[in-house]
Every structure is written in structure tokens, then in C-alpha cells.
Backbone as CSV, one residue per row, in Angstrom:
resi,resn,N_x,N_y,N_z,CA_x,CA_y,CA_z,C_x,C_y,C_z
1,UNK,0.849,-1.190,0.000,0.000,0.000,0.000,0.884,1.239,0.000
2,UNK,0.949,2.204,-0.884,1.587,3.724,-0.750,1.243,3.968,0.679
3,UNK,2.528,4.957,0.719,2.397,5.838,1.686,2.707,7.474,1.679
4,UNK,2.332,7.910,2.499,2.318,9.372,2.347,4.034,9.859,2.688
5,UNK,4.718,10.716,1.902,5.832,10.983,2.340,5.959,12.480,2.749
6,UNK,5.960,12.890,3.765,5.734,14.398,4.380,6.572,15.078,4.904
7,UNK,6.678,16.310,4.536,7.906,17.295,5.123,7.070,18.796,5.279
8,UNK,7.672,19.006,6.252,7.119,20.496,6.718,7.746,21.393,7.713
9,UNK,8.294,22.699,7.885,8.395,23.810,8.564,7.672,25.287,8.485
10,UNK,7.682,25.317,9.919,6.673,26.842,10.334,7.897,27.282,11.214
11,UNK,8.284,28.448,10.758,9.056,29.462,11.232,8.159,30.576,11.994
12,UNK,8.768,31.188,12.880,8.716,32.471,13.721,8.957,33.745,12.923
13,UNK,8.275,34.608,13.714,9.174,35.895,13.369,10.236,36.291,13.357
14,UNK,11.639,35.216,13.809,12.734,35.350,13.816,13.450,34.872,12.295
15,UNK,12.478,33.823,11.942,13.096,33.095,11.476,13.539,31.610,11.659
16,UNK,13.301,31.420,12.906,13.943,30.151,13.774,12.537,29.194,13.889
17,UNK,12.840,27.776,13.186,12.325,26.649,13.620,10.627,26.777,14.746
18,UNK,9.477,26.350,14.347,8.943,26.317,15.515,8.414,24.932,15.387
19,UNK,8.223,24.134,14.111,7.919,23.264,13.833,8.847,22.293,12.677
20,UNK,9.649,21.531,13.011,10.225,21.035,11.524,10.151,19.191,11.368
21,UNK,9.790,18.571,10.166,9.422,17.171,9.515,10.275,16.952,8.560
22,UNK,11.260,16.172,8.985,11.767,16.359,7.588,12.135,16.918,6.480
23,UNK,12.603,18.153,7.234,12.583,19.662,6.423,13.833,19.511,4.962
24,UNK,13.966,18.968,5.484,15.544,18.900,4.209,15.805,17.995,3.455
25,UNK,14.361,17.028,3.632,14.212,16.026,2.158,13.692,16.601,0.553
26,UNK,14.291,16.825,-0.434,14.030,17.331,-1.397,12.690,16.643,-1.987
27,UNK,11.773,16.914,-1.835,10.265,16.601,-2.868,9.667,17.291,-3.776
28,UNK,8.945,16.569,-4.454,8.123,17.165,-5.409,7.456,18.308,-5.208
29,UNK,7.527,19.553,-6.303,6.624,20.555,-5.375,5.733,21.314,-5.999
30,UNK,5.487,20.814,-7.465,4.248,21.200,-8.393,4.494,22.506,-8.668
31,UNK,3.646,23.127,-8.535,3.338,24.552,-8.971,3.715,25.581,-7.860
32,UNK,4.628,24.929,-6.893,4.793,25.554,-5.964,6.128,26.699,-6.266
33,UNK,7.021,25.943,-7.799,8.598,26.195,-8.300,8.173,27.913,-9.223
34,UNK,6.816,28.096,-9.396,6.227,29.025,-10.335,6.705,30.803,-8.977
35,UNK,7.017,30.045,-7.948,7.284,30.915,-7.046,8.700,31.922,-7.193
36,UNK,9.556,30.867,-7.890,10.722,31.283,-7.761,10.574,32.351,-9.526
37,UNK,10.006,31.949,-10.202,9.470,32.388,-11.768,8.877,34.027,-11.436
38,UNK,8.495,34.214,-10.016,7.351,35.408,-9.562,8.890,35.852,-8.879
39,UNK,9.490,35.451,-8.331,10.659,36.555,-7.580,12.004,36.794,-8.867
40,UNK,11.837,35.894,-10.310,13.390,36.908,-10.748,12.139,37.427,-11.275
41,UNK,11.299,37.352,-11.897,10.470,38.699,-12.818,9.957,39.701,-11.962
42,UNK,10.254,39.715,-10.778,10.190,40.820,-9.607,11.603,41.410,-9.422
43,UNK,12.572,40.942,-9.995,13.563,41.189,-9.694,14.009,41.927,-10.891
44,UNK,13.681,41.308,-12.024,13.732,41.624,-13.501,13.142,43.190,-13.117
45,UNK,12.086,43.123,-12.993,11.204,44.700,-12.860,12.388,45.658,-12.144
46,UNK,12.825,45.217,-10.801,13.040,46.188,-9.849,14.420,46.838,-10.321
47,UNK,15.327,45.929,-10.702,16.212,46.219,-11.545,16.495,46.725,-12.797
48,UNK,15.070,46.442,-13.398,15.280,47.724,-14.895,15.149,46.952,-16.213
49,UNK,15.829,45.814,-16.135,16.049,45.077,-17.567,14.661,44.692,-18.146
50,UNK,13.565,44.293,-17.267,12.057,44.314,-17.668,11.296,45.055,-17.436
51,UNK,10.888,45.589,-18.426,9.749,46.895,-18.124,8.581,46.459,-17.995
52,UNK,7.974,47.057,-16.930,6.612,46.345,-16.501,5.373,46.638,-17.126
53,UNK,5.357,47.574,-18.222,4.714,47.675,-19.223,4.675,46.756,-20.437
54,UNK,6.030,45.811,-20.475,6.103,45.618,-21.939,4.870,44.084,-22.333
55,UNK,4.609,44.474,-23.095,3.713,43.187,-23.697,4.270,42.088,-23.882
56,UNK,3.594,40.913,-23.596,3.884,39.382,-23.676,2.884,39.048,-24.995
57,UNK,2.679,38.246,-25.883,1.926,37.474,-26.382,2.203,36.131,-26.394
58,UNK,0.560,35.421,-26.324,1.046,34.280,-26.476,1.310,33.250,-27.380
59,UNK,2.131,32.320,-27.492,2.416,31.597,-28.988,1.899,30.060,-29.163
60,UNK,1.870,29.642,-29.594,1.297,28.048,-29.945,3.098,27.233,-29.062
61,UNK,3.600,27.823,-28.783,4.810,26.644,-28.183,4.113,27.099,-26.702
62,UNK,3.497,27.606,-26.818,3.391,28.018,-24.956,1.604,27.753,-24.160
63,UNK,1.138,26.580,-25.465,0.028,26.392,-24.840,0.238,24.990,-23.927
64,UNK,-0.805,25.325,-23.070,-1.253,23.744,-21.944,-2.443,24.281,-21.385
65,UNK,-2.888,23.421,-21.006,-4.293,23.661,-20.327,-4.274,23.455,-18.142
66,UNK,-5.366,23.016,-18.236,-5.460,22.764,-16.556,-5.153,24.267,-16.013
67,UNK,-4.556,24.268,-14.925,-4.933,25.846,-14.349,-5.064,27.140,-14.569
68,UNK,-5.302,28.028,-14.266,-5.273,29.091,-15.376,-6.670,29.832,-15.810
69,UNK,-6.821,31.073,-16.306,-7.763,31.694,-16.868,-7.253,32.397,-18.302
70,UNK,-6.024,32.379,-18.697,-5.597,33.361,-19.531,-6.064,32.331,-20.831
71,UNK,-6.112,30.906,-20.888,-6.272,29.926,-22.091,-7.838,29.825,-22.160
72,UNK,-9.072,30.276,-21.274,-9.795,30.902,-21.609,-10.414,32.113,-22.163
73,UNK,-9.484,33.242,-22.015,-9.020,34.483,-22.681,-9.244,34.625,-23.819
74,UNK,-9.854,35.663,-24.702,-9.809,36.003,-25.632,-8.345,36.538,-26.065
75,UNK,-8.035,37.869,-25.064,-6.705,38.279,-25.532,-5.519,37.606,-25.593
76,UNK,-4.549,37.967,-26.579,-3.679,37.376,-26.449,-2.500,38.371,-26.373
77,UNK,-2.215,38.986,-25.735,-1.307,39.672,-25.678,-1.730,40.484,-24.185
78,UNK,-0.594,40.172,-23.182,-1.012,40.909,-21.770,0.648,41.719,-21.318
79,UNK,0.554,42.928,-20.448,1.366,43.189,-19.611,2.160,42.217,-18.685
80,UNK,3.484,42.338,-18.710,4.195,41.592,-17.494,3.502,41.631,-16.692
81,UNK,3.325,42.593,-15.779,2.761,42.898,-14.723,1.198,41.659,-14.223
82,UNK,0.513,42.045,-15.190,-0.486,41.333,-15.661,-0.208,39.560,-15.045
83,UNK,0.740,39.344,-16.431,0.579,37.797,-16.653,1.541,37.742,-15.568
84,UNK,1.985,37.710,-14.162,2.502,37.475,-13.091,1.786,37.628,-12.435
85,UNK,0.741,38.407,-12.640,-0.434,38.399,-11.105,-1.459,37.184,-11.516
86,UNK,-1.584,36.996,-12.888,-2.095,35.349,-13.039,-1.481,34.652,-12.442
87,UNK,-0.531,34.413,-12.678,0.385,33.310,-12.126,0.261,32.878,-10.666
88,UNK,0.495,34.297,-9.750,0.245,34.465,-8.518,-1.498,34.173,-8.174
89,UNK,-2.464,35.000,-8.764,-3.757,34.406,-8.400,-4.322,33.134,-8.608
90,UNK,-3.825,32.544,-9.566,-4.630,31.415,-10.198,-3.635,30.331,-10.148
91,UNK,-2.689,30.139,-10.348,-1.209,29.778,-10.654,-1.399,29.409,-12.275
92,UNK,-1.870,30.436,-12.811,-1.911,30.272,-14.562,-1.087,29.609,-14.960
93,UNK,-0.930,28.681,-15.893,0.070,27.753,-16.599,0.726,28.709,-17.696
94,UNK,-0.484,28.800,-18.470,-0.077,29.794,-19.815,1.022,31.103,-19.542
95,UNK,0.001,31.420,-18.480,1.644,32.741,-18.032,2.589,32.299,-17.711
96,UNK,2.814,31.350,-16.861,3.895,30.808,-16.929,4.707,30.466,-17.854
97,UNK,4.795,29.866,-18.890,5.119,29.676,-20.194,5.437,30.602,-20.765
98,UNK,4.748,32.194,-20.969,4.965,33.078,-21.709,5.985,33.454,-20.827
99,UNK,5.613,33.504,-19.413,7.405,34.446,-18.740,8.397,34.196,-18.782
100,UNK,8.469,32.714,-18.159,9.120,32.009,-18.858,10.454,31.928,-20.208
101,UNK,9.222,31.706,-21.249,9.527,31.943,-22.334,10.438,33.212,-22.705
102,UNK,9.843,34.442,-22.078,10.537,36.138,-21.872,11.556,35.601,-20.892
103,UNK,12.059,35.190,-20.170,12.952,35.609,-18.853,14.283,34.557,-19.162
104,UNK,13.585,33.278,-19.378,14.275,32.022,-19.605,14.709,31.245,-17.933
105,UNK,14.483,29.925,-18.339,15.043,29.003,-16.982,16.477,29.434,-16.862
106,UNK,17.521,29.896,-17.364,18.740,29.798,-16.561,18.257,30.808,-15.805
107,UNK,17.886,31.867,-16.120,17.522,33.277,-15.491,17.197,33.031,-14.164
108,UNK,16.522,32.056,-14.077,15.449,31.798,-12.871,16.565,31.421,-11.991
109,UNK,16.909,30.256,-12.781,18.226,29.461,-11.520,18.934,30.471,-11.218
110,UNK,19.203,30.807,-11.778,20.330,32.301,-11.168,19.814,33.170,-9.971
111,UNK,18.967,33.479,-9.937,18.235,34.321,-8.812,17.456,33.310,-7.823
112,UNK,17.399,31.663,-8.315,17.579,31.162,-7.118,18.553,30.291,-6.503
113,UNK,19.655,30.566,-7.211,20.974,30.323,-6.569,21.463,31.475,-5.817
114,UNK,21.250,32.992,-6.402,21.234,34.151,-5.427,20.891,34.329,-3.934
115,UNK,19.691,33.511,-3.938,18.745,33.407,-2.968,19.287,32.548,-2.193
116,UNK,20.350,31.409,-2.336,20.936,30.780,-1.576,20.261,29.176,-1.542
117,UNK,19.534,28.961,-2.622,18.763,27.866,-2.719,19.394,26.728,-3.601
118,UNK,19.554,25.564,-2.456,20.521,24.430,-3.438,19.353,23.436,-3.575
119,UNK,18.325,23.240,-3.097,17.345,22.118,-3.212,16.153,22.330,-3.862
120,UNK,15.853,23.173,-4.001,14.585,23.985,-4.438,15.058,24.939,-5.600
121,UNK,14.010,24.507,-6.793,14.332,24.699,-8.084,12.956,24.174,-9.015
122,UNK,12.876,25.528,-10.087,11.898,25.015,-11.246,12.498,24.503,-12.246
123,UNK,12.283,23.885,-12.951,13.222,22.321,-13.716,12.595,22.674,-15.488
124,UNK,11.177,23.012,-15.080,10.962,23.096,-16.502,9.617,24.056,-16.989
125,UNK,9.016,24.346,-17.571,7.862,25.412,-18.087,6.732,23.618,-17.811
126,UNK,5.499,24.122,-18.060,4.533,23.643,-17.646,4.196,22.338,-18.866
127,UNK,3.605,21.250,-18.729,3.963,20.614,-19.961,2.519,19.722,-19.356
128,UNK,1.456,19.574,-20.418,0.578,19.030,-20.475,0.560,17.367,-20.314
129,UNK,2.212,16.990,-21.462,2.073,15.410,-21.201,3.838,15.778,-21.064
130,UNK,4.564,14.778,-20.410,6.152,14.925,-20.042,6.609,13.522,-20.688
131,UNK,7.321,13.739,-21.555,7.826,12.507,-22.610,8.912,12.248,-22.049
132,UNK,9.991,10.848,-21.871,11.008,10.598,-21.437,11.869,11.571,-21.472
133,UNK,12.258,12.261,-22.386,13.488,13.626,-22.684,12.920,14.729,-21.642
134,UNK,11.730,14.593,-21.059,11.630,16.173,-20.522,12.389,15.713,-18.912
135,UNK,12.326,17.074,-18.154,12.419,16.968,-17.039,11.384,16.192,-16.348
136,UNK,11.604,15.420,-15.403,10.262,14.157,-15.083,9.350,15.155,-13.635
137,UNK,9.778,15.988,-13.632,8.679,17.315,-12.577,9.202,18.382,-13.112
138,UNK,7.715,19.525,-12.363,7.874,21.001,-12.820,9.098,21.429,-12.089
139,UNK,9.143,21.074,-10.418,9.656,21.653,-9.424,9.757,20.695,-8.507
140,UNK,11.382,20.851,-7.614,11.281,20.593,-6.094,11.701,21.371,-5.314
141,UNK,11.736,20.770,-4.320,11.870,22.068,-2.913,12.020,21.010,-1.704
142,UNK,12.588,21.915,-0.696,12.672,21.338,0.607,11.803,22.047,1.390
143,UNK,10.907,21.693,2.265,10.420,22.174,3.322,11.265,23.506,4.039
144,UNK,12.461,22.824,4.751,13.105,24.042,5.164,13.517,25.187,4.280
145,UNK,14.083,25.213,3.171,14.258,26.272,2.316,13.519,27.185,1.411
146,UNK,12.469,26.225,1.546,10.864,27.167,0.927,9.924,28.199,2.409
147,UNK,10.211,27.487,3.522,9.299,28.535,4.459,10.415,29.310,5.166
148,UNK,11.839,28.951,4.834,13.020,30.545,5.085,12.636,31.589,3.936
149,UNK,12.494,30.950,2.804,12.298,31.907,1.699,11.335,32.870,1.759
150,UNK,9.852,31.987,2.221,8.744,32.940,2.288,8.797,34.069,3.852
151,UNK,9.299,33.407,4.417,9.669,34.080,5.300,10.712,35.883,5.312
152,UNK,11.504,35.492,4.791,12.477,36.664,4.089,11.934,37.142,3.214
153,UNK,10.807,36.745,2.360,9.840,37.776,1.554,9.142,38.482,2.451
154,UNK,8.592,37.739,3.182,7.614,38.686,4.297,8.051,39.745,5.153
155,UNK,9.578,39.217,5.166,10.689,40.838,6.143,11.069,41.637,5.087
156,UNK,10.688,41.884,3.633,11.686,42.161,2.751,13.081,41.894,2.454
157,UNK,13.393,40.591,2.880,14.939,40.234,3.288,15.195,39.499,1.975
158,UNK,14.587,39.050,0.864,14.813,37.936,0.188,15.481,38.849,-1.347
159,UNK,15.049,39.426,-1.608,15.723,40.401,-2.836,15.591,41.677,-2.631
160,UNK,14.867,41.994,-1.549,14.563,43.666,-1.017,13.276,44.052,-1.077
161,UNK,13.057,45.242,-0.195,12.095,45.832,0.118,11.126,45.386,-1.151
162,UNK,11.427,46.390,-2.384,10.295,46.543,-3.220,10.359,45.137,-4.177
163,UNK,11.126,44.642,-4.513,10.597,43.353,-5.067,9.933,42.486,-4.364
164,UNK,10.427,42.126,-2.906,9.372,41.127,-1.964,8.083,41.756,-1.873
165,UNK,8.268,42.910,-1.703,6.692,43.385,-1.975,5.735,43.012,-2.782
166,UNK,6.263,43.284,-4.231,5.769,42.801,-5.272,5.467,41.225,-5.481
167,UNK,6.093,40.067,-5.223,5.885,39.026,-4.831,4.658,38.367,-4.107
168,UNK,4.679,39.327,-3.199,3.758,39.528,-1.884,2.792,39.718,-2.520
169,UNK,2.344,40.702,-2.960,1.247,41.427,-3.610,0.497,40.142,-4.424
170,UNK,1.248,39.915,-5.106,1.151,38.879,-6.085,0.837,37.908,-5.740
171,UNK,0.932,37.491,-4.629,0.442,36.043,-3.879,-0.684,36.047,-2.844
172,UNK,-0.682,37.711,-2.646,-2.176,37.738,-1.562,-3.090,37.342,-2.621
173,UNK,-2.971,37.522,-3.867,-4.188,37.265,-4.284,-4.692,35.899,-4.832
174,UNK,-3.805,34.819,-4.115,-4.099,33.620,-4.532,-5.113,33.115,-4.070
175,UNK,-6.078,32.392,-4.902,-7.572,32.002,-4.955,-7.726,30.178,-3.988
176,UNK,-6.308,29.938,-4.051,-6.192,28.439,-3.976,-6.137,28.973,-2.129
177,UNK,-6.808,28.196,-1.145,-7.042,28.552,0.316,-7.547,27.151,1.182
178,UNK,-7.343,25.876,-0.067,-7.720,24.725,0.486,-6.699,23.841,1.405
179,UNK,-5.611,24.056,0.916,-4.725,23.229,1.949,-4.169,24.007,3.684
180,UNK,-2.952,24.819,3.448,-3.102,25.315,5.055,-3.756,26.288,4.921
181,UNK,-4.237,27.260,4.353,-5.111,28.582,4.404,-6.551,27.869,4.390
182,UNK,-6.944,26.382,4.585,-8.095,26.254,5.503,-8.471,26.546,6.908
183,UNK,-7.297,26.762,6.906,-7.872,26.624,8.835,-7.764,28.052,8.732
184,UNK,-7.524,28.990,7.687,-7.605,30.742,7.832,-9.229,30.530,7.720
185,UNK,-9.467,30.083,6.463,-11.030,29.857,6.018,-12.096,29.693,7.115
186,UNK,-11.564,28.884,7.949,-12.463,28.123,9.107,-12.943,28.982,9.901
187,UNK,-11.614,29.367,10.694,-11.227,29.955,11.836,-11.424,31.595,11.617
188,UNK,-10.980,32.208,10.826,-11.241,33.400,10.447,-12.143,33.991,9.753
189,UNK,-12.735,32.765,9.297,-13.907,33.630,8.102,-12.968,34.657,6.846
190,UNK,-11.938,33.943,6.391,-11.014,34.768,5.138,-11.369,34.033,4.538
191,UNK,-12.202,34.999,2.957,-12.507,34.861,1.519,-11.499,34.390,0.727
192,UNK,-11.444,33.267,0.341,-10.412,32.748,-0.735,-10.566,33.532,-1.599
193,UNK,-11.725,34.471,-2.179,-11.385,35.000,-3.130,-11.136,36.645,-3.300
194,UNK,-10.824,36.989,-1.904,-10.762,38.662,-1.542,-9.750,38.427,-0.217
195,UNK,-9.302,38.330,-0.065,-7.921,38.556,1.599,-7.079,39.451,1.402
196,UNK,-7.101,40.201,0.174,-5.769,41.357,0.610,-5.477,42.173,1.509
197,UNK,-6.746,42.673,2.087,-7.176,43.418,2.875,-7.456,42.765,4.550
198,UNK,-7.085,43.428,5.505,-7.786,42.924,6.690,-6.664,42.597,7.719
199,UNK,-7.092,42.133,9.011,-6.220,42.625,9.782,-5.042,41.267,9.540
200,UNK,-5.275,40.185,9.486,-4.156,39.545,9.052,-3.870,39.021,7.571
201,UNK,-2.552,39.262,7.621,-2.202,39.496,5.872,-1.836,37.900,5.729
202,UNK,-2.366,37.614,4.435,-1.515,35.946,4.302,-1.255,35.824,2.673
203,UNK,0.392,35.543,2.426,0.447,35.011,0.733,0.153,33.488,1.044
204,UNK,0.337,33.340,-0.081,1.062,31.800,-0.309,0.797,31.192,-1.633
205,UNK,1.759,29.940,-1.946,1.623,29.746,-3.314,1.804,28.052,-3.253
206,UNK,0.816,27.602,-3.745,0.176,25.601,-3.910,0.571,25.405,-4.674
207,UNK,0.581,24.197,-4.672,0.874,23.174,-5.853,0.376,21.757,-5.691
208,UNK,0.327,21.785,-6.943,-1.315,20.023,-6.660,-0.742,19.989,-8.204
209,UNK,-0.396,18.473,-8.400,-0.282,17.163,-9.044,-0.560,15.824,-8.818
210,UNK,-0.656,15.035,-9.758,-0.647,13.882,-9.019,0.286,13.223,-8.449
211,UNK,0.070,12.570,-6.832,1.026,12.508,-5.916,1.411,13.699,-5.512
212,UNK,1.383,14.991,-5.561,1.516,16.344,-4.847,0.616,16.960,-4.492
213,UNK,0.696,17.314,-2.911,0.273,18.673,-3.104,1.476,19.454,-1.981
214,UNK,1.281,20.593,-2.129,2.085,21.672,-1.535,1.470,22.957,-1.037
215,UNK,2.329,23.630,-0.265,1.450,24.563,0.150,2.790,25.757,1.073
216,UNK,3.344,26.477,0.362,4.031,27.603,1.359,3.528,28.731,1.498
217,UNK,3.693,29.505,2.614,3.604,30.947,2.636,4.200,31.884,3.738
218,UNK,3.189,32.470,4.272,3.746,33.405,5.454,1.740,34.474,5.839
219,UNK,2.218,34.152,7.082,0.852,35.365,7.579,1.499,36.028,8.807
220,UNK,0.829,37.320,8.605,1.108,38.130,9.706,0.006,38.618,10.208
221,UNK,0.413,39.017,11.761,-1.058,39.776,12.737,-0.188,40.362,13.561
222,UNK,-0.910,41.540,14.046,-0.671,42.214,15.157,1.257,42.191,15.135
223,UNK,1.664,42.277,13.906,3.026,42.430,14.200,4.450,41.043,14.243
224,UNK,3.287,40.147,14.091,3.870,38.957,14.181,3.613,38.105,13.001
225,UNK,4.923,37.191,12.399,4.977,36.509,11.037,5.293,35.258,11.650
226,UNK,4.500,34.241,10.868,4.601,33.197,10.732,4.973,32.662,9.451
227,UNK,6.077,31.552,8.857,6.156,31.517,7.456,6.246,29.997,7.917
228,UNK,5.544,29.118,6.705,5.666,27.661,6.667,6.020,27.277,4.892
229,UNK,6.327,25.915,4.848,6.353,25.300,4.038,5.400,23.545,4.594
230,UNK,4.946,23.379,3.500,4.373,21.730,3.503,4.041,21.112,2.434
231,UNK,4.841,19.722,2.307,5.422,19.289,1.117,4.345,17.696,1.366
232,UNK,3.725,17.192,0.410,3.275,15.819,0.368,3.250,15.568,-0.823
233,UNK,3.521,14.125,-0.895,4.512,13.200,-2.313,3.790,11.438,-1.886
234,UNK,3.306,11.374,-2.491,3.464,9.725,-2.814,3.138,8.856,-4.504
235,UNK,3.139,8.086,-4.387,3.286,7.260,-5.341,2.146,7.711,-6.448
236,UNK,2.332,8.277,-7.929,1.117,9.126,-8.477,0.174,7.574,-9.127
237,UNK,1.408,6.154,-9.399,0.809,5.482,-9.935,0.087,4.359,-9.235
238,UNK,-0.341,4.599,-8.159,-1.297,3.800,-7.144,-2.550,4.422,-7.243
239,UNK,-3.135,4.001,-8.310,-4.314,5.206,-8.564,-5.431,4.968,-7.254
240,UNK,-5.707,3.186,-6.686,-6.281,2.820,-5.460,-6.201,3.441,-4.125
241,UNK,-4.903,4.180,-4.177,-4.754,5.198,-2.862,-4.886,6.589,-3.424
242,UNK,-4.806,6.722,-4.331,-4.592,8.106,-4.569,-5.693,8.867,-3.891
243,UNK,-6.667,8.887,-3.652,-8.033,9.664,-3.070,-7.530,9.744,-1.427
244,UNK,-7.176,8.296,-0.941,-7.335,8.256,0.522,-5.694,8.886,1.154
245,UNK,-4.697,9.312,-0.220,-3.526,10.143,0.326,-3.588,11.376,0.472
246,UNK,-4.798,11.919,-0.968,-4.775,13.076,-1.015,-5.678,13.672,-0.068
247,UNK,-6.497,12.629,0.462,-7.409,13.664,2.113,-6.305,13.571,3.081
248,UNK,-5.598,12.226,3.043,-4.378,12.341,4.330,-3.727,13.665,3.952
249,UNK,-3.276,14.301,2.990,-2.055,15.450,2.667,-3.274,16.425,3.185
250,UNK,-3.997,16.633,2.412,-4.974,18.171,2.850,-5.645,17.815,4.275
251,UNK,-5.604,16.996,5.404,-5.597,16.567,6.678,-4.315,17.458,7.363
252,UNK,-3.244,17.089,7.354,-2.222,17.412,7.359,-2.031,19.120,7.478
253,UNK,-2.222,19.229,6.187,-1.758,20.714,5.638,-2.990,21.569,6.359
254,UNK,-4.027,21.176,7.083,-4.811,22.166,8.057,-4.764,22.018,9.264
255,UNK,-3.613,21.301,9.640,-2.914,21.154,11.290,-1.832,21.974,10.999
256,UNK,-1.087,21.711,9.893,-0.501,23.265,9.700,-0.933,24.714,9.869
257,UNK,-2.059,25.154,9.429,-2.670,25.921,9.047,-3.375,26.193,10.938
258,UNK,-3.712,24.877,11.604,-3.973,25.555,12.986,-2.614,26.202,13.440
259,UNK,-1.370,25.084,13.360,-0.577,25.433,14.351,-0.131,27.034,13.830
260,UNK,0.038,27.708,12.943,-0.101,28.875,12.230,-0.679,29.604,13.289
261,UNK,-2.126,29.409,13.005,-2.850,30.440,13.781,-2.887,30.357,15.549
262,UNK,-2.230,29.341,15.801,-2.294,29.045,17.329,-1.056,30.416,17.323
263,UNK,-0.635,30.675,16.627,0.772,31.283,17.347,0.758,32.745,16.954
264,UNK,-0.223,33.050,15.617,-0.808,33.969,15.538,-1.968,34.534,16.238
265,UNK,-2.647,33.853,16.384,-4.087,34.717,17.054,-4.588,33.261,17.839
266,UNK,-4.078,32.891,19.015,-4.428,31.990,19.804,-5.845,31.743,20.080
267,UNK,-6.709,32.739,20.154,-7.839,33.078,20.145,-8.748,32.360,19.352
268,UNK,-8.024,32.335,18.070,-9.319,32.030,17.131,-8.777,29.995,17.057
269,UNK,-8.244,29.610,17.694,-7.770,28.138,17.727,-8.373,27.369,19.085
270,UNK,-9.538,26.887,18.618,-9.865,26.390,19.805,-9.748,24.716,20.161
């Protein structure tokens, strides 16, 4: 019978450990690698070489389907700016591809080798079916090096003030609130589809494949940050477990999501 393979850390406002699983096993991390794609084209911006005006279109090498709103779109031609806040709200595929496509994967590795990241890495643009020659995942990551990361976005520590911002921005508006931003849902009464606003701020950026799901971010209240990572991986070709892993992972990922708020707003954790 599969089993669930799990890794996870929730950091402090320091920075320091409050929870760690296996933090430094490298896993699968879906759409979670589209993160590192949102900090160099934040970086690209802040630095000058991409103008945040300039137009993207999209091309027939850069279609796939599944997540996304832009491949329902009429237009085809959007602002950077734009097709990164897809990315960030929806985790658009198609934008991905087009930025991608504009920025290029070494680009990426570079600014997340900057970042100080040896385990955690996007491998390839989004690919509907993955033929032996491709990379065999989008992305991995370690637990520990994905909730330092989000973490140092949330202090402005990770590329600076105004690009983590931008990042930030970009990820409050993510629609996806099912794995640890359930227990925000629960407990707080926060709109998966409106949270920018209000007294506690929360990004974060998922990832769901088969055999994955993922889930990092960071929330703050009253002055205080919490940043996690949570990584679940098992076997995609046990199709007989696949249902009863993927409630075990999203089980999981909203005991995250309490212990979060236990340390944020004790109050609302009963």
C-alpha cells in the first residue's frame, strides 16, 4: 500500500524553527517552483532590464491547459505585470510559459541560486504530457528552504524591500485557500477570493499534481509573522490510494494551518 511521504516547517518571526518534519528532504513541489518564476520577474522589474509595461503574447509553443484563466481568454497579448499576477492568483500555466519563455530558466536558476537555494528549483515550463526527454517534474523544494524563503519575503529580506513586496502582492491574491489557508477559512472567516485586505495578511503559493500537493507561505497579525512550508509526495501510480492520500495530505496541511494560527491569534484556535 503507498504511503504518504511528508515534510514540513513553520518558522517564527525570527526566522527560527517552531515546527520542523523532515525539512531537508528534497520533494516534489508542483506549482509551488512558479514561485521562484514570480521573484526573478520581480527582480527583472526592480532592476530595470524588464519593463513592466512591456507586452507578452502568447504563442502556440506556450500552450497547456489545466490551471489558469488566460487559455480561456480572448486576448492574447497581456502586460508583465499582468501575466505574473495570473500566475500568482490562479497559478496560470499559460503565463507561466509566456514568462518564462521572456525571462528564460537559466535566469530563474540564477536568482535562485542568489537566494541561496541548493534544493529547491523550477526544472521546466509547464507541460501538459512529459515525454522521457523532458524533465520528469515542474519543481522541487525542501520544506526548510521554501518557508526561510517565504519568510524573508515577508521581512523584505529575500531580494529587497520593493521586489518582496511585489511578490507579496502577487500572492495575496491567490484564490487556492484549500490546503493550510483552511484553517484561515475556518477559523477566520477569510474569503479565498478577496484577503488582501484585513487585519491579518496571508500570501502563499500551492501546488497540486498527481502525488503532490504543496502549500508555502507566510501570515502576519498584530506584528507577528509566521512563514511555513508543507510538502506531500506519494506514489502518483497507485491510482487505489490516490483519493485516501490526497485527504491524508490536505488533513495534514490544516494542522498546519492551525498550528499557524495558534501562534498567531491563539484566540481564534480552539
Amino acid at each position: 500500500m503507498s504511503a504518504l511521504t511528508w515534510s514540513a516547517c513553520v518558522r517564527d518571526s525570527s526566522g527560527m524553527p517552531l515546527t520542523s518534519v523532515r525539512a531537508n528532504v528534497p520533494l516534489r513541489s508542483a506549482s509551488v517552483g512558479k514561485l521562484l518564476l514570480l521573484l526573478h520577474v520581480a527582480r527583472a522589474l526592480s532592476d530595470g532590464p524588464l519593463p513592466p509595461g512591456e507586452m507578452l503574447t502568447r504563442e502556440p509553443v506556450d500552450a497547456v491547459a489545466d490551471s489558469g484563466l488566460w487559455w480561456y481568454l480572448s486576448v492574447d497579448t497581456l502586460p508583465v505585470v499582468d501575466a505574473a499576477q495570473l500566475v500568482g492568483a490562479v497559478s496560470d500555466n499559460l503565463a507561466t510559459n509566456v514568462l518564462l519563455r521572456r525571462v528564460g530558466l537559466d535566469a530563474v536558476a540564477g536568482t535562485a541560486a542568489y537566494l541561496g537555494l541548493s534544493r529547491t528549483a523550477l526544472h521546466d515550463k509547464v507541460r501538459d504530457v512529459r515525454s522521457p526527454t523532458d524533465p520528469p517534474t515542474l519543481s522541487t523544494g525542501t520544506a526548510g528552504e521554501l518557508s526561510r524563503l517565504t519568510h524573508r519575503i515577508a521581512a523584505g529580506a529575500a531580494l529587497g524591500p520593493e521586489p518582496d513586496l511585489q511578490v507579496e502582492q502577487w500572492l495575496s491574491a491567490n484564490v487556492d485557500l484549500s490546503m493550510v489557508g483552511s484553517a484561515f477559512v475556518d477559523r477566520l472567516g477569510l474569503d479565498p477570493l478577496a484577503h488582501m485586505d484585513g487585519p491579518v495578511r496571508v500570501f502563499n503559493k500551492t501546488g497540486t499534481d498527481a502525488g503532490v500537493r504543496a502549500d508555502v507561505g507566510a501570515a502576519t497579525f498584530d506584528g507577528r509573522t509566521v512563514a511555513w512550508a508543507a510538502l506531500a509526495n506519494w506514489s502518483a501510480d497507485d491510482v487505489s490510494c490516490e483519493r485516501r492520500l490526497a485527504v491524508e495530505a490536505l488533513a495534514r496541511m490544516r494542522q498546519v494551518g492551525l498550528e499557524v494560527l495558534g501562534h498567531l491569534a491563539p484566540g481564534a484556535v480552539v
